[in-house]
C-alpha positions as CSV (number, residue, x, y, z in Angstrom):
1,X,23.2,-23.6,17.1
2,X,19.2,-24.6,18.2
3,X,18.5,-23.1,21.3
4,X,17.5,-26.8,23.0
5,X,21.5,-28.0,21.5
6,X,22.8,-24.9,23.3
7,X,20.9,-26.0,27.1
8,X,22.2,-29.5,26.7
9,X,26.2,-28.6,25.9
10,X,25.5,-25.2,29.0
11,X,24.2,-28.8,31.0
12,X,27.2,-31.4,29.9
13,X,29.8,-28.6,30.7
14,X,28.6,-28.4,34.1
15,X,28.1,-32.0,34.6
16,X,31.7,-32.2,33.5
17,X,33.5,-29.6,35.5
18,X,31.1,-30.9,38.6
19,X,32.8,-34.8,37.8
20,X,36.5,-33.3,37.5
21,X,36.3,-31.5,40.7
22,X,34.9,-34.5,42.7
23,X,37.6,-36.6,41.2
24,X,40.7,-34.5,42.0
25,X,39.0,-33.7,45.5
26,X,38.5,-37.4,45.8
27,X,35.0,-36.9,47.3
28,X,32.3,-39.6,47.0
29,X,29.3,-38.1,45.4
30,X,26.2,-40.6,45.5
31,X,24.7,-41.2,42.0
32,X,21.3,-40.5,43.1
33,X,22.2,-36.6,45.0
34,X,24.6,-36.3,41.8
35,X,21.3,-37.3,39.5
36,X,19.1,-35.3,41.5
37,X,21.3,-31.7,41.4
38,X,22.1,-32.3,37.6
39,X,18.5,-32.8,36.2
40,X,17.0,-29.8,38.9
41,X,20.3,-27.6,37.1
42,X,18.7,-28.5,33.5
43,X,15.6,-27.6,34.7
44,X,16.9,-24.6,35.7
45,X,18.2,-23.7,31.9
46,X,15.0,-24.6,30.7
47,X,13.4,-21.9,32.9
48,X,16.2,-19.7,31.9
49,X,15.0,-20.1,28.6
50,X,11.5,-19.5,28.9
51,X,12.2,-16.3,30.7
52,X,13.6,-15.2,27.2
53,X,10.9,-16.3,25.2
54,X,8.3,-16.0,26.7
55,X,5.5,-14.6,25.0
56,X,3.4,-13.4,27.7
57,X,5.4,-10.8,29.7
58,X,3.2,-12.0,32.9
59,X,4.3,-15.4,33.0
60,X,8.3,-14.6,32.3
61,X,8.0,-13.5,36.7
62,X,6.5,-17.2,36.8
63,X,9.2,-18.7,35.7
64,X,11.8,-16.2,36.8
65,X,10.6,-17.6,40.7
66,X,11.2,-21.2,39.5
67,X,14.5,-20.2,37.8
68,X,15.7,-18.8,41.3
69,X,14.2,-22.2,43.1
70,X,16.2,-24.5,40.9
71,X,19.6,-22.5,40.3
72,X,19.3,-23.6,44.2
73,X,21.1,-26.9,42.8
74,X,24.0,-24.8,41.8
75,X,25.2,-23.9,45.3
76,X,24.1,-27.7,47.1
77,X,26.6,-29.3,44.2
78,X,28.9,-26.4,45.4
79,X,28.3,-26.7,49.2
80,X,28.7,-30.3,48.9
81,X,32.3,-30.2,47.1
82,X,33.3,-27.8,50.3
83,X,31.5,-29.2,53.2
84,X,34.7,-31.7,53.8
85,X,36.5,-28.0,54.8
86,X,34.1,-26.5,55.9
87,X,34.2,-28.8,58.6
88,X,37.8,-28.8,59.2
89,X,37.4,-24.9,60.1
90,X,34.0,-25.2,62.4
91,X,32.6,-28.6,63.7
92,X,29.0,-26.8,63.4
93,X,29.8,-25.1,60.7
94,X,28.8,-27.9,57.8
95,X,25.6,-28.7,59.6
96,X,24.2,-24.9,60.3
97,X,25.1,-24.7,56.6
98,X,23.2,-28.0,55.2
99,X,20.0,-26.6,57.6
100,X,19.7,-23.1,56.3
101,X,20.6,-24.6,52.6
102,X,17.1,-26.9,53.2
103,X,15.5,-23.9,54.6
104,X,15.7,-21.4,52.3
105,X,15.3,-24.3,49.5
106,X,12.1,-25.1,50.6
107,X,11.2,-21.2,51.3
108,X,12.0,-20.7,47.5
109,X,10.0,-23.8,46.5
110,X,7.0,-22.4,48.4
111,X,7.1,-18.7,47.0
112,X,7.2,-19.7,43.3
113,X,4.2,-21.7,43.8
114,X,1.9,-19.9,45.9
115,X,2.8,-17.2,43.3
116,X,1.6,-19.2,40.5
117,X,-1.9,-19.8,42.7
118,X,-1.9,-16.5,43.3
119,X,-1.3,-15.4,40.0
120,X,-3.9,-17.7,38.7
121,X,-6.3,-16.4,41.2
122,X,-5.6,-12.4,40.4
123,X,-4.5,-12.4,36.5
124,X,-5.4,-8.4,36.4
125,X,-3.8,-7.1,39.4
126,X,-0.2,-5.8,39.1
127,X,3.3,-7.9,39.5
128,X,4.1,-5.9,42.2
129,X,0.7,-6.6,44.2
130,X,1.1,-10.1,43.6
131,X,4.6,-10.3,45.2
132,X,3.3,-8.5,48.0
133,X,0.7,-11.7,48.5
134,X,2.9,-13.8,47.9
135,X,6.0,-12.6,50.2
136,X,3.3,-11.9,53.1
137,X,1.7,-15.6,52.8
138,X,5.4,-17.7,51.9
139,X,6.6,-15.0,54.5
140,X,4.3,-15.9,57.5
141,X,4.9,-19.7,57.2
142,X,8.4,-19.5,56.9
143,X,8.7,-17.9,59.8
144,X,6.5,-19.8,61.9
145,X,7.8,-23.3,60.5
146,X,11.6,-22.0,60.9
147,X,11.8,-19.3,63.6
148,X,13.9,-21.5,65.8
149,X,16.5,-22.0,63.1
150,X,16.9,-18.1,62.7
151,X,17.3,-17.5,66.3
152,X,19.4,-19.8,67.4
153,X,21.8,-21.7,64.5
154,X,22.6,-24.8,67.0
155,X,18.9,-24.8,67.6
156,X,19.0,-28.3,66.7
157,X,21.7,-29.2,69.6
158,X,19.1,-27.9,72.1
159,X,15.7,-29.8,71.7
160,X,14.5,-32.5,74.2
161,X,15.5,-35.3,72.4
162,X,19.1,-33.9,71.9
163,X,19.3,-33.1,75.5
164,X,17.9,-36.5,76.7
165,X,20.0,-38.1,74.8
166,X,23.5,-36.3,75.8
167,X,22.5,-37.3,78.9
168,X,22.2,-41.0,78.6
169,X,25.5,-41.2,76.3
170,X,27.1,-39.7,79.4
171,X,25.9,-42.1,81.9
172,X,26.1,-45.1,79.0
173,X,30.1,-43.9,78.7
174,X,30.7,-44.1,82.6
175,X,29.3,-47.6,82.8
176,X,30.9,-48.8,79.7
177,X,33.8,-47.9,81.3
178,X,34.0,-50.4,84.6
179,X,32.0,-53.2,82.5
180,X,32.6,-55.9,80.2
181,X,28.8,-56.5,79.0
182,X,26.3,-54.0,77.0
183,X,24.6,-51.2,78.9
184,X,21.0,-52.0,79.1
185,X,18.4,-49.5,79.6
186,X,16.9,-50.6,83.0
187,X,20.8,-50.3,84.3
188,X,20.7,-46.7,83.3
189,X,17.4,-46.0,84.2
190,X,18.9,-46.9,87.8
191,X,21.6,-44.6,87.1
192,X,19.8,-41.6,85.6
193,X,16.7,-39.6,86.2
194,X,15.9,-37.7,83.4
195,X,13.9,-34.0,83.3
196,X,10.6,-33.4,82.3
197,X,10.1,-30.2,79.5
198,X,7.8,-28.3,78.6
199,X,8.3,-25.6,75.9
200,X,12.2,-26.4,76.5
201,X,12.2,-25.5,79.6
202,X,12.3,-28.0,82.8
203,X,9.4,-28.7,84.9
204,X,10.4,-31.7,87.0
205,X,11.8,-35.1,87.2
206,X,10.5,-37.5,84.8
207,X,8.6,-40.8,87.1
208,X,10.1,-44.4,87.3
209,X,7.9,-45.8,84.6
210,X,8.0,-42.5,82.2
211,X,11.9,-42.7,82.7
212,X,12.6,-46.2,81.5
213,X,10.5,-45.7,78.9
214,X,12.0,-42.5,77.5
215,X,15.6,-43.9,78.0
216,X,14.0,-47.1,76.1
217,X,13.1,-44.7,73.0
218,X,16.4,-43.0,72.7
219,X,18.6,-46.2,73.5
220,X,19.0,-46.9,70.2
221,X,20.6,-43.6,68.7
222,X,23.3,-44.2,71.5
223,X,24.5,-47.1,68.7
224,X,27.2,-45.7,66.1
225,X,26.0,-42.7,64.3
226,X,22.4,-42.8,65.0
227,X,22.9,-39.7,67.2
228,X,22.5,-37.5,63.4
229,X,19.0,-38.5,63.3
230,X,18.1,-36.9,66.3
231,X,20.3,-33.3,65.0
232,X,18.6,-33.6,62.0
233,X,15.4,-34.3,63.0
234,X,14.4,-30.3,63.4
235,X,15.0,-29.7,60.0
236,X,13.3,-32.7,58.6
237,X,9.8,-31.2,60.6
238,X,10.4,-27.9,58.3
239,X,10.3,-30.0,55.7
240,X,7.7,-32.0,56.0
241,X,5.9,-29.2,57.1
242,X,6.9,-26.8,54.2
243,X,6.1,-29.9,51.6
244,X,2.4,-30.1,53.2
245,X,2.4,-26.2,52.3
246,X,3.2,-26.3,49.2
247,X,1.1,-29.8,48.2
248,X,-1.8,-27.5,49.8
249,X,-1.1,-24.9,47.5
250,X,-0.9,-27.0,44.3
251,X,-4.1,-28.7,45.1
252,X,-5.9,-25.6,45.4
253,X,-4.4,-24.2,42.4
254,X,-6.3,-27.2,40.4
255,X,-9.5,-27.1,42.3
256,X,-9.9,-23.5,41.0
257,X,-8.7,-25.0,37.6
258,X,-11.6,-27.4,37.7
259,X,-13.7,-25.0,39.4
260,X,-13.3,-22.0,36.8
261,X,-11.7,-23.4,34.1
262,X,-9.8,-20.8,32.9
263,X,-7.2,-20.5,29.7
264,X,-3.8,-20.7,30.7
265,X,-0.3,-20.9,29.1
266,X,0.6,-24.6,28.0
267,X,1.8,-27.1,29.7
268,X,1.4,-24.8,32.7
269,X,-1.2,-27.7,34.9
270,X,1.6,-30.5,33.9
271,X,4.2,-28.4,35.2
272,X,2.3,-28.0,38.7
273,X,1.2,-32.0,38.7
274,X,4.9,-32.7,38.6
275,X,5.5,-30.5,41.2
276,X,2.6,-31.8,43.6
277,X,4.2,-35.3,42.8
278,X,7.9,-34.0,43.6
279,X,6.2,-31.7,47.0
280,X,4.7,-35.6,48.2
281,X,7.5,-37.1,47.6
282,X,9.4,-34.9,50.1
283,X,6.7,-35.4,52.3
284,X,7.7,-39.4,52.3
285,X,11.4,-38.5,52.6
286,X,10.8,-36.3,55.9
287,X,8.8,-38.2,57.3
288,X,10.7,-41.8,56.9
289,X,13.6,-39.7,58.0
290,X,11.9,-38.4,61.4
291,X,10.3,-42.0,61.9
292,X,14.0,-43.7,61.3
293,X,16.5,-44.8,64.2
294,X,18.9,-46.4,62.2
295,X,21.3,-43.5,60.2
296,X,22.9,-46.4,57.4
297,X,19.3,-47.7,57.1
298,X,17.5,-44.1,56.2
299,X,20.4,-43.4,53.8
300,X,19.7,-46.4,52.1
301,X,16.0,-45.8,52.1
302,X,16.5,-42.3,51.1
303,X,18.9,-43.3,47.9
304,X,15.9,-45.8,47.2
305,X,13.2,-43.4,47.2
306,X,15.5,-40.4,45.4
307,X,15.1,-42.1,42.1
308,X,11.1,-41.9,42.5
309,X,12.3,-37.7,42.9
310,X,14.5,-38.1,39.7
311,X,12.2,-39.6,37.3
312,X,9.6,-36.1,38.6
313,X,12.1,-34.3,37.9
314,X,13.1,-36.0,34.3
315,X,9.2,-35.9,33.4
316,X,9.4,-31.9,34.7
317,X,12.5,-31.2,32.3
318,X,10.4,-33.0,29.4
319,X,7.5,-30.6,29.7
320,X,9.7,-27.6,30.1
321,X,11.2,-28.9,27.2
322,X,7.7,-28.7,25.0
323,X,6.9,-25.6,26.7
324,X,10.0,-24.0,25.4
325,X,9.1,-26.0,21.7
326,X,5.5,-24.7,22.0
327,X,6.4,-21.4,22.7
328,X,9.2,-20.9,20.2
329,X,6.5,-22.1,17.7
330,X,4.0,-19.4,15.7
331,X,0.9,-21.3,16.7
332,X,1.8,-21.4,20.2
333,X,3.1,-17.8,20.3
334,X,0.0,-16.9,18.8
335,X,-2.0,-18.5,21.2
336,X,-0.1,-17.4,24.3
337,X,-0.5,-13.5,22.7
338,X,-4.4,-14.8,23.0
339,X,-4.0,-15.6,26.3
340,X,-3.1,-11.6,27.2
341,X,-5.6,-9.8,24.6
342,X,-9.0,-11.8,24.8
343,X,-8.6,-14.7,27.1
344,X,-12.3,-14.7,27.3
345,X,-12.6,-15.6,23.3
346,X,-10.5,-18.8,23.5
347,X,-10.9,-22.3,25.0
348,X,-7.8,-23.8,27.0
349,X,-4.8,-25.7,24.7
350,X,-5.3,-29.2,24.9
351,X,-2.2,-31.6,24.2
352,X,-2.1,-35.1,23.6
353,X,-1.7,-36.2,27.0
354,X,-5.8,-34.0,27.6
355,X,-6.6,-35.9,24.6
356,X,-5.3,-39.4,26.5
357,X,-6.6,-38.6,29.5
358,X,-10.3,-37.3,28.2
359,X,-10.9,-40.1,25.8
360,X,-9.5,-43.1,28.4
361,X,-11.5,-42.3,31.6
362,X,-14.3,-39.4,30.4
363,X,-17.1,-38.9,28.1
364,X,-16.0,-36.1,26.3
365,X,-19.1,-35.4,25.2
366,X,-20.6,-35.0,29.3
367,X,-17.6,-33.5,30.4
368,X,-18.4,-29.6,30.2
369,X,-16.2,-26.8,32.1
370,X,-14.0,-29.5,33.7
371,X,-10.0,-29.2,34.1
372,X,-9.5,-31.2,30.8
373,X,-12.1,-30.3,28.7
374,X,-12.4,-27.5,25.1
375,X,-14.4,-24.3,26.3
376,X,-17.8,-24.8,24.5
377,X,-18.2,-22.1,21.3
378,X,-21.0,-19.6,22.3
């Protein structure tokens, strides 16, 4: 059996055993976070692949980080067929679980590609040295971005807003109670004085005007479920935060690539395009997410904008997939084993999509030393 024939049946079996278990659990699996998981778990096999044939022994770590980063898929698809018990045991339990699950995503999404940077950077120093950068510098941000979350797990239940708004449902409830008509804002500004913070701490009463007006803002979260946008909304900072990281990363990994110009392995700048477009997309999703009131209406917006995040990923899994040819190929073995001797002696590969891009919006002839150009003969 061909090696690509033996990915897609490791790939249906999965997608198989995944659509059994949902249907004798009777869960509801959306078809865009069932879409997403399954193409990022092909990816995954694809990377799994290129670890094994990998020509240059450099590049297998490369790919070992983005192995780890997508096998990721594996345990969401798994955490989502057990959240529905998971809650049953602890109330908090499912959403301390879906928090650290994003956290340590987005941690592994960052270390594979500042390592690639970094590797591109420093292609003579040792593995180890380069996992050293790249643990210090993933290490640092992580921390910084998601501190609160390892300190306190219900770190989410105690920011402002949460607060705030615990308090307003409580004074909302009581009047509810004796009335007929909907609670306005102004009735419970009346009611209700709420605290100033500072660095989640109180420093005061809040005045008149600054009180109706912050009761105004989280008013609308007192409406069905809205209240998970505000528990949520932590997270979805890291996020965004980690996804500006990593886009920052990427882009400077191509402005050395245009700066330089150096050989690399195939298909290696297509892979990290993808992944700049997938790291902005995330961007988009946190922040629509942080900027939504309405819980229904970001779930719909964010099933809209997942299939933007699918069709990355399916273009990802099609470049992995002629990687994998390239590299299973003599030519491109040979040229990869180029890559390691005398890098200096060879000009970068150049596929058909250079060849589109070049000839469609360059003179070839003026472009000299640029991202998609041959290395001039000397």
């Amino acid at each position: 059996m061909k090696l690509k024939q033996k990915i897609l049946l490791s790939w249906a079996v999965v997608i198989t055993i995944t659509g059994i278990v949902s249907t004798i659990l009777n869960l509801k699996i959306s078809f865009s976070f069932f879409a997403t998981n399954m193409i990022g778990i092909l990816i995954c096999f694809f990377f799994v692949a290129l670890i094994k044939h990998e020509p240059n022994r450099k590049n297998k770590f490369l790919f070992i980080n983005f192995a780890i980063f997508f096998s990721l898929y594996f345990f969401m698809i798994v955490f989502n067929l057990i959240e529905p018990y998971i809650s049953n045991v602890n109330v908090f339990s499912a959403f301390i679980g879906a928090q650290y699950e994003k956290g340590f995503y987005y941690f592994a999404l960052a270390f594979a590609v500042v390592y690639v940077v970094i590797d591109s950077f420093f292609r003579e120093i040792s593995v180890r040295s380069k996992y050293l950068i790249v643990a210090f510098i993933t290490g640092f941000f992580f921390i910084l971005y998601f501190y609160n979350f390892l300190l306190n797990p219900k770190f989410a239940y105690s920011t402002d807003d949460v607060k705030d708004y615990v308090s307003i449902h409580k004074v909302y409830t009581q009047l509810s109670a004796g009335s007929h008509n909907e609670i306005s804002a102004e009735e419970i500004a009346k009611t209700l004085t709420l605290k100033a913070w500072k660095d989640n701490q109180v420093v005061g009463d809040l005045y008149p005007g600054k009180n109706l007006e912050r009761i105004k803002e989280l008013y609308p979260y007192l409406s069905g479920t809205n209240y998970g946008v505000l528990l949520y909304k932590p997270v979805y900072v890291y996020v965004m935060q980690m996804s500006v990281f990593v886009s920052f990363f990427i882009i400077l990994f191509f402005g050395y690539q245009y700066k330089k110009d150096p050989p690399q392995g195939a298909y290696i700048d297509k892979m990290m395009f993808l992944l700049l477009l997938f790291s902005s997309l995330e961007i988009l999703h946190a922040w629509s997410y942080i900027h939504t009131v309405e819980w229904d209406k970001y779930a719909q917006m964010l099933n809209m904008g997942q299939y933007l995040t699918i069709l990355v990923l399916v273009l990802l899994a099609g470049v992995l997939n002629a990687r994998l040819r390239f590299v299973t190929s003599a030519s491109g073995e040979f040229y990869e084993s180029q890559l390691v001797s005398s890098a200096q002696h060879i000009s970068r590969w150049r596929d058909w999509v250079d060849n589109l891009v070049l000839f469609s919006f360059f003179n070839p002839k003026a472009v000299e030393g640029t991202l998609f150009s041959q290395r001039r003969k000397k």
